[in-house]
Jmol script that loads the backbone (N, CA, C; Angstrom):
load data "model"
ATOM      1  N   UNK A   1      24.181 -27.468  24.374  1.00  0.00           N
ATOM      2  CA  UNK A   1      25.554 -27.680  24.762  1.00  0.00           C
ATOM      3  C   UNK A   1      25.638 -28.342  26.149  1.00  0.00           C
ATOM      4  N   UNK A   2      24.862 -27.960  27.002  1.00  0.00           N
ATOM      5  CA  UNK A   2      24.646 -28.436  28.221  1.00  0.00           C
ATOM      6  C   UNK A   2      24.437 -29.781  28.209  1.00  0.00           C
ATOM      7  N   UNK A   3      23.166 -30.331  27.388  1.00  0.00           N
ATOM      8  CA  UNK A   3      23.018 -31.664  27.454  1.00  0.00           C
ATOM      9  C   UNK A   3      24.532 -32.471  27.159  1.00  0.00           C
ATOM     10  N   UNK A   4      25.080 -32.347  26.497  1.00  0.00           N
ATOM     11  CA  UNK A   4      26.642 -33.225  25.967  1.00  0.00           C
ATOM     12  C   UNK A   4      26.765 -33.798  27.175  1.00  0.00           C
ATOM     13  N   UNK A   5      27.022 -33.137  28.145  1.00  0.00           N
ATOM     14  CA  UNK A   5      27.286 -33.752  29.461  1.00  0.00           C
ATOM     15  C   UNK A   5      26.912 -34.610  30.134  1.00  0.00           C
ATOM     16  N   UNK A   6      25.322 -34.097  29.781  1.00  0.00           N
ATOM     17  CA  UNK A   6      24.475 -35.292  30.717  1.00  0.00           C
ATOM     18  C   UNK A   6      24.623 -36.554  29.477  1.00  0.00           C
ATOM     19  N   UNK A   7      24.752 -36.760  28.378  1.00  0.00           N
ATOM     20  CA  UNK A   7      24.623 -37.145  27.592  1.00  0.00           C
ATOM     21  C   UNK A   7      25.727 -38.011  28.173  1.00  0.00           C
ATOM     22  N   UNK A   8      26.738 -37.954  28.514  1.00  0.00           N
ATOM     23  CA  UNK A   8      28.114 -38.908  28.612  1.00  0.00           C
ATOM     24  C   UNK A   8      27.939 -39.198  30.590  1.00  0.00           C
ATOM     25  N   UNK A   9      26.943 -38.847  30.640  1.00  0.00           N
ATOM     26  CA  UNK A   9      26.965 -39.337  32.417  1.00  0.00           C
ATOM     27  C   UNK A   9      25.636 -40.213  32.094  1.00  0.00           C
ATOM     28  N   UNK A  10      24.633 -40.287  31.524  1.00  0.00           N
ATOM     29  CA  UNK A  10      24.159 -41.502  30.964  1.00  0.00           C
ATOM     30  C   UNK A  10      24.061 -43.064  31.620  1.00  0.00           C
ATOM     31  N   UNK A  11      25.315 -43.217  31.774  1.00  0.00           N
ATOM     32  CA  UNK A  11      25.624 -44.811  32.504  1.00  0.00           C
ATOM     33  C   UNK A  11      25.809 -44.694  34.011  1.00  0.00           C
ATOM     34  N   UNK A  12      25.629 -43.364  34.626  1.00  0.00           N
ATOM     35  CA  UNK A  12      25.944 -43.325  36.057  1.00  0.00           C
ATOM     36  C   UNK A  12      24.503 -43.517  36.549  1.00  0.00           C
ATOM     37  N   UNK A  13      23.951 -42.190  35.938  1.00  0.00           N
ATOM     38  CA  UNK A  13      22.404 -42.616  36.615  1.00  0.00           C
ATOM     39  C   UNK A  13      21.287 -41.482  35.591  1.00  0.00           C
ATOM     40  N   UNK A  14      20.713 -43.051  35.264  1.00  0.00           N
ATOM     41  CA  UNK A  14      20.288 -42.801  34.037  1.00  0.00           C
ATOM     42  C   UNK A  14      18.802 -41.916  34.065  1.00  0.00           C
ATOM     43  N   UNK A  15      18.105 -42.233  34.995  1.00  0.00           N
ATOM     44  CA  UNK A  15      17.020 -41.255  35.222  1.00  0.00           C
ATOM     45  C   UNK A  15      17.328 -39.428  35.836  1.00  0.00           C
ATOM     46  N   UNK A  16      18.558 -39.715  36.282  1.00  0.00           N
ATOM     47  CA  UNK A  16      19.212 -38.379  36.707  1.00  0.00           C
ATOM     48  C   UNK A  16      19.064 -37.383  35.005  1.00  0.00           C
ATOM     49  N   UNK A  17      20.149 -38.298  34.449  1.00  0.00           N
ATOM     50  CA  UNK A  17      20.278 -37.598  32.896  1.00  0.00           C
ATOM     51  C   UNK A  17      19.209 -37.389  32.290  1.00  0.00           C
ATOM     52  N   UNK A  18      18.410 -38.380  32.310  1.00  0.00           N
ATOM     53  CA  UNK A  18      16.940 -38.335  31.007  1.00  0.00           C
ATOM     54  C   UNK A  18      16.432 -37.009  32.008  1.00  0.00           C
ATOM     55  N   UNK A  19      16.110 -36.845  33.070  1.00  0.00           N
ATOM     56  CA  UNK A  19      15.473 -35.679  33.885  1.00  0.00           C
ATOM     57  C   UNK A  19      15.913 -34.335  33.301  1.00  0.00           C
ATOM     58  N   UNK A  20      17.242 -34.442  32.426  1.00  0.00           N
ATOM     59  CA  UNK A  20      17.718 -33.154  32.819  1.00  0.00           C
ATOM     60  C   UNK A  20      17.880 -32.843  31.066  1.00  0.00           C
ATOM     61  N   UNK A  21      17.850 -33.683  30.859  1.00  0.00           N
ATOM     62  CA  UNK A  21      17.620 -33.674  29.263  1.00  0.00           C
ATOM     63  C   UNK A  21      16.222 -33.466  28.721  1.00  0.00           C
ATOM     64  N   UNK A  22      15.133 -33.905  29.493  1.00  0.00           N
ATOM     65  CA  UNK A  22      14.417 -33.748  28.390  1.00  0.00           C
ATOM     66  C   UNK A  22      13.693 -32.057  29.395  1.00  0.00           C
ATOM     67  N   UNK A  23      14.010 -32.027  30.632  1.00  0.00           N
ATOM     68  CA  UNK A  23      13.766 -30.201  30.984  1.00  0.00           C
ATOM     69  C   UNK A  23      14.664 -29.325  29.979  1.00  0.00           C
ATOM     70  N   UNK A  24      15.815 -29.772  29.906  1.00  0.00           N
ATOM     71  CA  UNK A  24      16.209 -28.703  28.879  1.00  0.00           C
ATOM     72  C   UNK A  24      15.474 -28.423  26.975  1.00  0.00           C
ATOM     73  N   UNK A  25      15.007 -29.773  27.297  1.00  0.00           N
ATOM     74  CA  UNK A  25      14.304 -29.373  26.033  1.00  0.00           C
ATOM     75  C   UNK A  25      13.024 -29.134  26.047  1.00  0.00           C
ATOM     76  N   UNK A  26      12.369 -29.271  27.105  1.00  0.00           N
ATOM     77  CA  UNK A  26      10.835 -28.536  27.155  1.00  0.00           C
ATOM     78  C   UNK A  26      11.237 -27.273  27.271  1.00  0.00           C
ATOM     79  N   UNK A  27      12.544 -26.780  28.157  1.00  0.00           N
ATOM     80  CA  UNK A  27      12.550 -25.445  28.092  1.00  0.00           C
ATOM     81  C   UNK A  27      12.672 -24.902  27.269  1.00  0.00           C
ATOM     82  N   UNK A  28      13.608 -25.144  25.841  1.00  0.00           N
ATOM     83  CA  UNK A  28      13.877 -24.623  24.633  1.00  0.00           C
ATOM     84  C   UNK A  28      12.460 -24.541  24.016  1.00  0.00           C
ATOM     85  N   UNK A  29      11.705 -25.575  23.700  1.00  0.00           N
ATOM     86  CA  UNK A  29      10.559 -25.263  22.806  1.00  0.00           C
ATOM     87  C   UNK A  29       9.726 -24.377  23.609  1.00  0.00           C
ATOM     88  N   UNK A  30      10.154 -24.360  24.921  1.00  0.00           N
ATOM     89  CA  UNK A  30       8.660 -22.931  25.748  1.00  0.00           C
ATOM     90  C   UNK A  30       9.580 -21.739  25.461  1.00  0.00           C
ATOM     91  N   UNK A  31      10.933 -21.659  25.419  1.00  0.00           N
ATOM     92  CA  UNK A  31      11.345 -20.581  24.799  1.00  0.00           C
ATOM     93  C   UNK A  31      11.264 -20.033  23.517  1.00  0.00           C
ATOM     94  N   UNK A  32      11.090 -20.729  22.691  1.00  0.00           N
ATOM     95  CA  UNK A  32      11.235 -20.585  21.298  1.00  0.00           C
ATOM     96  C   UNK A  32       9.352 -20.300  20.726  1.00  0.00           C
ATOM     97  N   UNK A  33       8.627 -20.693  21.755  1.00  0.00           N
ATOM     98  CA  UNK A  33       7.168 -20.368  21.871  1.00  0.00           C
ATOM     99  C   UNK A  33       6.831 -18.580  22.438  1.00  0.00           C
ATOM    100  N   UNK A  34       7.768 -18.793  23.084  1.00  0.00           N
ATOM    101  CA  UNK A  34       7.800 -17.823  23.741  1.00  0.00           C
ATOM    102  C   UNK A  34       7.807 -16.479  23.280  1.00  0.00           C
ATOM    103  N   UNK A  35       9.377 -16.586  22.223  1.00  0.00           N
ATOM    104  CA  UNK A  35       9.908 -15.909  21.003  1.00  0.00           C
ATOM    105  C   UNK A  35       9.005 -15.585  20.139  1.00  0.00           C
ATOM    106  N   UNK A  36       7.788 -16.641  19.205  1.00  0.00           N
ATOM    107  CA  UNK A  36       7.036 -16.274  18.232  1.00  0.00           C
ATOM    108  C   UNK A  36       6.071 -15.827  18.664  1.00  0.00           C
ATOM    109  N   UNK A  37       5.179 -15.882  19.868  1.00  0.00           N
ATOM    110  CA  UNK A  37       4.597 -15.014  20.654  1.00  0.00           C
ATOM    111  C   UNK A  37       4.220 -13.171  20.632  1.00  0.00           C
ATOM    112  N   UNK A  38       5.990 -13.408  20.739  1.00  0.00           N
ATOM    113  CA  UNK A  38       6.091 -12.177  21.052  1.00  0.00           C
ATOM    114  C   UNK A  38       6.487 -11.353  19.613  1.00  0.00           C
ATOM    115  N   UNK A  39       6.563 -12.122  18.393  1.00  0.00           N
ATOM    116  CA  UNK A  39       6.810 -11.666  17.243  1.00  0.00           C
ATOM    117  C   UNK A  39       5.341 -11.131  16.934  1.00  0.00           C
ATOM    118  N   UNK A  40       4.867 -12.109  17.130  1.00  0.00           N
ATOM    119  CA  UNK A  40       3.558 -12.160  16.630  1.00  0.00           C
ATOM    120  C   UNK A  40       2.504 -11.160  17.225  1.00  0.00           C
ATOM    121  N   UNK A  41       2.615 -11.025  18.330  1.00  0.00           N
ATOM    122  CA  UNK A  41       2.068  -9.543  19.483  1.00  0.00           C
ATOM    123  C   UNK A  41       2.685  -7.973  19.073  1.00  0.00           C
ATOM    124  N   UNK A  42       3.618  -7.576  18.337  1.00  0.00           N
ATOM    125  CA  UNK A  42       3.850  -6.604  18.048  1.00  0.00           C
ATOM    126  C   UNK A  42       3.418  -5.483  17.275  1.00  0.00           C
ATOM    127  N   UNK A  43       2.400  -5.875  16.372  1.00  0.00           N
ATOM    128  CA  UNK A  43       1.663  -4.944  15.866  1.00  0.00           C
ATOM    129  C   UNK A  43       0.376  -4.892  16.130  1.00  0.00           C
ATOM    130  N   UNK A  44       0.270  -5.223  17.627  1.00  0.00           N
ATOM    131  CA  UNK A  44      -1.185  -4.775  17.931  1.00  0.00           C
ATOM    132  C   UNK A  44      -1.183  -4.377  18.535  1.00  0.00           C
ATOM    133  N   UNK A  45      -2.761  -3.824  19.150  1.00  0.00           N
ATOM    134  CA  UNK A  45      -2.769  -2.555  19.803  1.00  0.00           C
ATOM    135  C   UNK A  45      -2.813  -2.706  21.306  1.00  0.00           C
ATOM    136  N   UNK A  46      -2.287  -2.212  22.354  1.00  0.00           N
ATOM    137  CA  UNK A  46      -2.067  -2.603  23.708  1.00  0.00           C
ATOM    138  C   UNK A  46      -3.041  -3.553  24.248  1.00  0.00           C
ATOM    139  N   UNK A  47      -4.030  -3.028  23.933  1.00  0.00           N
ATOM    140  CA  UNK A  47      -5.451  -3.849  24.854  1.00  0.00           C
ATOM    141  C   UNK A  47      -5.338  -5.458  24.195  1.00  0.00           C
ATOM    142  N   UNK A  48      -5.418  -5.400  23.148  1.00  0.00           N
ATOM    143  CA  UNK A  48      -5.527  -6.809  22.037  1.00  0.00           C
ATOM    144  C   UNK A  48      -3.973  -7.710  22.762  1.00  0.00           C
ATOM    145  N   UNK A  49      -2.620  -6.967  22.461  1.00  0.00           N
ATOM    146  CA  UNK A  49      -1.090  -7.504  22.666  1.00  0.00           C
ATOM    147  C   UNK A  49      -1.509  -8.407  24.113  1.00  0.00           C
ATOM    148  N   UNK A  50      -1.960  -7.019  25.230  1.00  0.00           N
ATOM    149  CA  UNK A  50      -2.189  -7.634  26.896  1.00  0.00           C
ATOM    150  C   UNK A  50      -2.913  -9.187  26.932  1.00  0.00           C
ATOM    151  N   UNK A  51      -4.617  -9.032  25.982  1.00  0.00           N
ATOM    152  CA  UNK A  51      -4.677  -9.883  25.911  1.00  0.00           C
ATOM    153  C   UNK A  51      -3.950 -11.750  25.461  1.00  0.00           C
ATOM    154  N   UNK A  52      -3.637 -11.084  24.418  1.00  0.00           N
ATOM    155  CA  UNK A  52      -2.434 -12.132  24.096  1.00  0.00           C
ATOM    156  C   UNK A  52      -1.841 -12.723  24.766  1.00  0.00           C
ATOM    157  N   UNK A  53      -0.645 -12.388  25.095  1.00  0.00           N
ATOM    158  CA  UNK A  53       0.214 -12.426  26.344  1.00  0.00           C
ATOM    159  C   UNK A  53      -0.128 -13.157  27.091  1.00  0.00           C
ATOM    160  N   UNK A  54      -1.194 -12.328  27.740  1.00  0.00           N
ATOM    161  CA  UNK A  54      -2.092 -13.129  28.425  1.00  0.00           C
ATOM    162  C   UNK A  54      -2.027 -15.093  28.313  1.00  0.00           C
ATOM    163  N   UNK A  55      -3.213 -14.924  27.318  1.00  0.00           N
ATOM    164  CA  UNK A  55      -3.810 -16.164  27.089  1.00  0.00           C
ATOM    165  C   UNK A  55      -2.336 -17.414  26.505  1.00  0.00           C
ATOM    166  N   UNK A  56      -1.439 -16.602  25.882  1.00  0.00           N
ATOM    167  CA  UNK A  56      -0.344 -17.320  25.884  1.00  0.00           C
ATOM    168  C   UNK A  56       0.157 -17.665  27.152  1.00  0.00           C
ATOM    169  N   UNK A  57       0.304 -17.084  27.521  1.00  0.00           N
ATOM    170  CA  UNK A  57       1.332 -17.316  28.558  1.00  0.00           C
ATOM    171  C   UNK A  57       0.785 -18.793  29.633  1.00  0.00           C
ATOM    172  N   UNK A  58      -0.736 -18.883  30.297  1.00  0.00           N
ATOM    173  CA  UNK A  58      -0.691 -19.473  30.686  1.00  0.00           C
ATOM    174  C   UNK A  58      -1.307 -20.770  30.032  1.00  0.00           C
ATOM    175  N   UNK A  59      -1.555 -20.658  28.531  1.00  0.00           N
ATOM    176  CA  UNK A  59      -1.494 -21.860  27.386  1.00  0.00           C
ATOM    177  C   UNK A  59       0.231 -22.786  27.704  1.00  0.00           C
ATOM    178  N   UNK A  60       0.858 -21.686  27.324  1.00  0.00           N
ATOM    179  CA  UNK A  60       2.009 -22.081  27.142  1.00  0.00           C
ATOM    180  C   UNK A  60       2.572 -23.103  28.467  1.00  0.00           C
ATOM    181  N   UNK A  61       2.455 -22.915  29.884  1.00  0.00           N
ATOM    182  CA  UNK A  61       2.770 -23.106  30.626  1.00  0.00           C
ATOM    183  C   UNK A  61       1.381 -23.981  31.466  1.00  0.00           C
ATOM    184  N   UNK A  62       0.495 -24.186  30.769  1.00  0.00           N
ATOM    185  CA  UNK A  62      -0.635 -25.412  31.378  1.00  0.00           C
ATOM    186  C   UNK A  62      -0.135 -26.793  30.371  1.00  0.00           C
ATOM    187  N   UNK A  63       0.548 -26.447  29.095  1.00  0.00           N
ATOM    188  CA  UNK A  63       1.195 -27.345  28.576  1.00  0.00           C
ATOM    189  C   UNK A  63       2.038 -28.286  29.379  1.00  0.00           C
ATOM    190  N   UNK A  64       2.815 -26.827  29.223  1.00  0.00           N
ATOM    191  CA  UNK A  64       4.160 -27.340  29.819  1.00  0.00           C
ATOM    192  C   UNK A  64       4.591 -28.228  30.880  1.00  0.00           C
ATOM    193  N   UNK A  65       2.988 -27.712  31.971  1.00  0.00           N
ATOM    194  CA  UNK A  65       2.821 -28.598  33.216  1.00  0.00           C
ATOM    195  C   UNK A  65       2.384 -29.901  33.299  1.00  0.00           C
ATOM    196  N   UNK A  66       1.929 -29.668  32.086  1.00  0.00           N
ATOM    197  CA  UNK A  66       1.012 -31.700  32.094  1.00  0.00           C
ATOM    198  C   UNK A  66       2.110 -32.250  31.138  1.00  0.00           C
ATOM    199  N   UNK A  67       3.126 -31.964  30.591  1.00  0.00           N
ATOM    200  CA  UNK A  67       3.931 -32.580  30.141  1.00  0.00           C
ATOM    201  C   UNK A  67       4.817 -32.866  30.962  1.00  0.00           C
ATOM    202  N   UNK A  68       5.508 -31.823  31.666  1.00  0.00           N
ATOM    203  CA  UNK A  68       6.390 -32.816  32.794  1.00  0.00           C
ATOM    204  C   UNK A  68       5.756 -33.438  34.403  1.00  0.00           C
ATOM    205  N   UNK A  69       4.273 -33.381  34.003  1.00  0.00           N
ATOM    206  CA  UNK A  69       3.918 -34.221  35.509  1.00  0.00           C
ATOM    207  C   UNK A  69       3.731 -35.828  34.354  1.00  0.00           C
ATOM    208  N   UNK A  70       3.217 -35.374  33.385  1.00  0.00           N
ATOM    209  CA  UNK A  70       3.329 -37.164  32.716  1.00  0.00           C
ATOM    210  C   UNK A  70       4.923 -37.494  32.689  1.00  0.00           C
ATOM    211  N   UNK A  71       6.033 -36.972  32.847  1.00  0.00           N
ATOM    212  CA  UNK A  71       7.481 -37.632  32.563  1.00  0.00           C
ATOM    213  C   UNK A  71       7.519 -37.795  33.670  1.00  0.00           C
ATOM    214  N   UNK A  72       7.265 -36.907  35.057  1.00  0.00           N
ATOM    215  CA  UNK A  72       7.670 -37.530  36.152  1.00  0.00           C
ATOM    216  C   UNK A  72       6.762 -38.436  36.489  1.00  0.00           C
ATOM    217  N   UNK A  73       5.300 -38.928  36.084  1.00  0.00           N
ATOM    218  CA  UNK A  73       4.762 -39.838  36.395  1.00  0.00           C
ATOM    219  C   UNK A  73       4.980 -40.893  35.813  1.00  0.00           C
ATOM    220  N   UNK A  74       5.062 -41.225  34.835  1.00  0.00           N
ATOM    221  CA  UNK A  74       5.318 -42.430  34.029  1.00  0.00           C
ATOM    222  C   UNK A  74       6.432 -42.782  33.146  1.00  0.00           C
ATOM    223  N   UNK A  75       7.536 -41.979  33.531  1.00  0.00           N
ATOM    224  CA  UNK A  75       9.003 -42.101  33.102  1.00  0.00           C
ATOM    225  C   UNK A  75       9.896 -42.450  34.603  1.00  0.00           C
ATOM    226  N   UNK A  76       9.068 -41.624  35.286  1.00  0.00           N
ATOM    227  CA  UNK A  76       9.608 -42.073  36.940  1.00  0.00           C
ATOM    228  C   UNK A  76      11.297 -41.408  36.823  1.00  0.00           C
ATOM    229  N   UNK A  77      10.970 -40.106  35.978  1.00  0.00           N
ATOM    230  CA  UNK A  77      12.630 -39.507  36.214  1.00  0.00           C
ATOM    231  C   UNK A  77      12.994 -38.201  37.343  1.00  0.00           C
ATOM    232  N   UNK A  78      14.387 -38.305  37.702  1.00  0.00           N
ATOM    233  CA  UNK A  78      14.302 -37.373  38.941  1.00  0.00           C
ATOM    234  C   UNK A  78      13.472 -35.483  38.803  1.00  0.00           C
ATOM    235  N   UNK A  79      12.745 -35.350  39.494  1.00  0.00           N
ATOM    236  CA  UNK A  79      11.880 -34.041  39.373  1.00  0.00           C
ATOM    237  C   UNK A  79      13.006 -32.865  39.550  1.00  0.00           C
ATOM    238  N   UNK A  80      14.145 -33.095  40.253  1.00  0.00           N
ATOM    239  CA  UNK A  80      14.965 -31.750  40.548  1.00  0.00           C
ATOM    240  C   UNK A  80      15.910 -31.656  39.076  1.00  0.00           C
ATOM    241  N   UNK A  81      16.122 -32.959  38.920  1.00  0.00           N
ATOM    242  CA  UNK A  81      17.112 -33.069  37.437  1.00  0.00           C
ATOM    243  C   UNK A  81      16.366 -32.079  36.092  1.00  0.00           C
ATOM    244  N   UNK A  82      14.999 -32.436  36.168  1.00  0.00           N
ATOM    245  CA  UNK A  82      14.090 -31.992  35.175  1.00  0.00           C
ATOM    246  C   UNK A  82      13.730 -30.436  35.284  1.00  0.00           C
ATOM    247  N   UNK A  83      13.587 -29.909  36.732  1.00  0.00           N
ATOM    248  CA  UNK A  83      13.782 -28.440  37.237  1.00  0.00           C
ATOM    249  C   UNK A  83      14.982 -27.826  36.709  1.00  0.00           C
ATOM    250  N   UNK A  84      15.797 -28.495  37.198  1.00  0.00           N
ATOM    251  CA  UNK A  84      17.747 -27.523  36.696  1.00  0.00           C
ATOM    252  C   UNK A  84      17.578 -27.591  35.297  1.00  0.00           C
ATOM    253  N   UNK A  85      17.110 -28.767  34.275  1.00  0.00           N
ATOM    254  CA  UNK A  85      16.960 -28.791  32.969  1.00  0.00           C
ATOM    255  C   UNK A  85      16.521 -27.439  32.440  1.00  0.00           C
ATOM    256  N   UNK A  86      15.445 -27.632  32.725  1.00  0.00           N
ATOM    257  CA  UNK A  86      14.532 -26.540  32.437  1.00  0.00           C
ATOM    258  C   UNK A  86      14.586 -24.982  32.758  1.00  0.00           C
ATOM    259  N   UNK A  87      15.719 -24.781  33.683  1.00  0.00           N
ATOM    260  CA  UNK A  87      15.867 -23.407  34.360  1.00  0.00           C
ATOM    261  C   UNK A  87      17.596 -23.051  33.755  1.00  0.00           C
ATOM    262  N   UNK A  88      18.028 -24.197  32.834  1.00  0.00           N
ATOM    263  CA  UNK A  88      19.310 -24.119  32.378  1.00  0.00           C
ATOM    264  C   UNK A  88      19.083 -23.286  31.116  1.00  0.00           C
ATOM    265  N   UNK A  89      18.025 -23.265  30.193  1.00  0.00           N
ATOM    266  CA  UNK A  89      18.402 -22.242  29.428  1.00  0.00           C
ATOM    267  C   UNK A  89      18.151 -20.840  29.529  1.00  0.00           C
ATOM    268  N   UNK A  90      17.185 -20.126  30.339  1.00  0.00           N
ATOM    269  CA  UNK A  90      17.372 -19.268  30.728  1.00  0.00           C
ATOM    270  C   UNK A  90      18.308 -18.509  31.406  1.00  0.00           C
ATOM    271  N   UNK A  91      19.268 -19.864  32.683  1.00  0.00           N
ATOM    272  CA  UNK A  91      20.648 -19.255  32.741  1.00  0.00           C
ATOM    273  C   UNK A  91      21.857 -19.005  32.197  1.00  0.00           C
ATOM    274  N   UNK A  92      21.562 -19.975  31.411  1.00  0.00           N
ATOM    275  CA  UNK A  92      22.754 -19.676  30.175  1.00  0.00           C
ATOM    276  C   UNK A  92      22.483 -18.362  29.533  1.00  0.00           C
ATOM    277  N   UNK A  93      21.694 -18.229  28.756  1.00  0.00           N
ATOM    278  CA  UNK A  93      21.033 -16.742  28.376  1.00  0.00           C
ATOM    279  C   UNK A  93      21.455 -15.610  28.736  1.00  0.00           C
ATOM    280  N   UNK A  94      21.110 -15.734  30.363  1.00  0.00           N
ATOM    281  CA  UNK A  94      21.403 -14.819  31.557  1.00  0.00           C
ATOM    282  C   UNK A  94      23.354 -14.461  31.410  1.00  0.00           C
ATOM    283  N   UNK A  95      23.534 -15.515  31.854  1.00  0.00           N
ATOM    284  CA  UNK A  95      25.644 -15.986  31.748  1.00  0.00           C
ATOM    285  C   UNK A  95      25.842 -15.060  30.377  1.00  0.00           C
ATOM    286  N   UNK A  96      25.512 -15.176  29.324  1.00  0.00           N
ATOM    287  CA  UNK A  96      25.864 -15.076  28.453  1.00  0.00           C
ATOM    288  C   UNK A  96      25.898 -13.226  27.800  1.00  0.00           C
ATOM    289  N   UNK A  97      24.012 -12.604  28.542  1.00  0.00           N
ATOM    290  CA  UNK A  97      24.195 -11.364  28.223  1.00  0.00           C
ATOM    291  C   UNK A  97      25.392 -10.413  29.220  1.00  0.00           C
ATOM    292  N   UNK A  98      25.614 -11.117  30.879  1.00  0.00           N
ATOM    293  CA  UNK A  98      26.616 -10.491  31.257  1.00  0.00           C
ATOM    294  C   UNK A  98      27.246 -10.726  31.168  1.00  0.00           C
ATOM    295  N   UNK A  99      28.298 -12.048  30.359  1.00  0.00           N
ATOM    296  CA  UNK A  99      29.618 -11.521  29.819  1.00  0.00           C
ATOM    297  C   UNK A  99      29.751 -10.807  28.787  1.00  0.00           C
ATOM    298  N   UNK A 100      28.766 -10.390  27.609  1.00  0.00           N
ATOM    299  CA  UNK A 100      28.903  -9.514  26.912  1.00  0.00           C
ATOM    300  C   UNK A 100      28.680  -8.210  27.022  1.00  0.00           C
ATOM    301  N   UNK A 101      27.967  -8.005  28.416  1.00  0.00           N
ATOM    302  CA  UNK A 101      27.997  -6.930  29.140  1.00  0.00           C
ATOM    303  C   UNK A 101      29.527  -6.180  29.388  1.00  0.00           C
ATOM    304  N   UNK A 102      30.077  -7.328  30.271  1.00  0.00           N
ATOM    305  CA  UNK A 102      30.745  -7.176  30.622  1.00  0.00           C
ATOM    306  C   UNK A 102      32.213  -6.386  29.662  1.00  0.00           C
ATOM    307  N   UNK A 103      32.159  -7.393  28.503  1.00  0.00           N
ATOM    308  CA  UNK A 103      32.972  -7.228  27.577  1.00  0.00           C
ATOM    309  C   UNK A 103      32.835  -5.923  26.886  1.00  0.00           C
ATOM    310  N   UNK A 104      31.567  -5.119  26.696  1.00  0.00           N
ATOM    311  CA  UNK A 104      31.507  -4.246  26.334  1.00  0.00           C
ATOM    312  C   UNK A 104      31.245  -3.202  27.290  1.00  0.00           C
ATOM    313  N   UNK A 105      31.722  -3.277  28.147  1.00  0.00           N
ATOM    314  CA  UNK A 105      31.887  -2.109  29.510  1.00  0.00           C
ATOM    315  C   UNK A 105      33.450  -2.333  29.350  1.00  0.00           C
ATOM    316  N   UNK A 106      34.517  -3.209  29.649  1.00  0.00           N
ATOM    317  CA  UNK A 106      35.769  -3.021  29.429  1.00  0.00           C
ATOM    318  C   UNK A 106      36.506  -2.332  28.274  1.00  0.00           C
ATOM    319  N   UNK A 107      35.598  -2.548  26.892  1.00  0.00           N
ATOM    320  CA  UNK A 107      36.097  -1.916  25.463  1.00  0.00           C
ATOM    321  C   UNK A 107      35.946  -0.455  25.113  1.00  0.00           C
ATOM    322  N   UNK A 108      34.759   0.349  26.343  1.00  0.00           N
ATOM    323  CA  UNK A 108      34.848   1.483  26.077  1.00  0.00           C
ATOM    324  C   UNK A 108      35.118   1.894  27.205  1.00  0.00           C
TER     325      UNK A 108
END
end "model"
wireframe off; spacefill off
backbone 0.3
color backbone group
């Protein structure tokens, strides 16, 4: 939903947008990695899960890093645009469990 925006600012400044578009979507697929991860870690036994975790986690995120040092190297798009991208779906997330927090602290 976020992208729409950058999506129609596009013609202002175009490496601004592509920055922030394609962090929001590395962030979604490290989230959604993230998610089966952790599906997938649940029926094992602490020592085995830790390991997991583990070795995911910084799989997941040695990826993640050589993918956006190749966009900021050879796409030449803004690095802070691609940061807020990328830190936008977790805040939305965030926004989202405290207004339903919220909403359900007012109803009872």
């Amino acid at each position: 939903m976020t992208d729409l925006a950058s999506l129609l600012l596009i013609p202002l400044n175009f490496r601004l947008c592509i920055g922030y578009i394609l962090g929001s979507i590395c962030g979604c697929v490290n989230f959604y990695f993230q998610a089966k991860s952790a599906e997938n870690l649940l029926g094992l036994s602490e020592s085995r899960a830790r390991l997991g975790v583990f070795k995911n986690f910084y799989i997941r995120y040695l990826v993640l890093a050589i993918i956006l040092i190749t966009f900021v190297k050879f796409l030449k798009i803004n690095i802070f645009a691609l940061l807020v991208g990328l830190i936008s779906i977790p805040l939305v997330l965030a926004l989202e469990g405290l207004v339903s927090y919220k909403k359900e602290k007012r109803e009872s």
